[in-house]
N, C-alpha and C positions, 0 to 999 in steps of 0.2 A: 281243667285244672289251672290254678294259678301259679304265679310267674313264684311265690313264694312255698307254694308245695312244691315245684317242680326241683326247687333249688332243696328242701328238704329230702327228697327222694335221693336224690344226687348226694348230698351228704352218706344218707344213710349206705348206699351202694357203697360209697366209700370206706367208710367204716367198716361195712361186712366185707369186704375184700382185703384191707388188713388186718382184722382178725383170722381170716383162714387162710391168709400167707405166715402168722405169726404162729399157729396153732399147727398149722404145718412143720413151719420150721423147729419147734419146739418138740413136737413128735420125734423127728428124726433125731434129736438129740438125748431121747430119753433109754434108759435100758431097760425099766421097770414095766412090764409086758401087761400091768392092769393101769398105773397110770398113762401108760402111749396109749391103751385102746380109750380111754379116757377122755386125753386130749385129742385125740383124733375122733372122736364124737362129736365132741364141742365145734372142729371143722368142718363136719359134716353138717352142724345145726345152722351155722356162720353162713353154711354157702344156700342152704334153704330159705337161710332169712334174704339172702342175696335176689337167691331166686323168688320169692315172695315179691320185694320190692322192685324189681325190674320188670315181674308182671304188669302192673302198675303204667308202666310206659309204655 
C-alpha cells in the first residue's frame, strides 16, 4: 500500500469514529424510541464501516 492510501485509510478511520461517537451521543439525547433506534443504526453502520477500513491494515 502506499504512503498516500495509508494516510487515506487513517482519515477515513477517523471520520468513522466520530461519527459513532456523535451518533452515540445523539442517541442518548433523543426520547423519540423510532428515531434513537434510528440513529443508533446509523452507529452501528459508522462502526462497520470502521471495521471494514481497519481490516485493511
Amino acid at each position: 500500500m502506499t504512503t498516500k492510501e495509508l494516510l487515506y485509510i487513517q482519515d477515513a478511520l477517523g471520520h468513522e469514529q466520530y461519527f459513532q461517537q456523535k451518533c452515540k451521543e445523539t442517541a442518548n439525547q433523543i426520547q423519540d424510541a423510532d428515531l434513537k433506534s434510528c440513529v443508533e443504526e446509523m452507529g452501528r453502520k459508522h462502526q462497520k464501516l470502521f471495521q471494514s477500513f481497519y481490516s485493511l491494515l
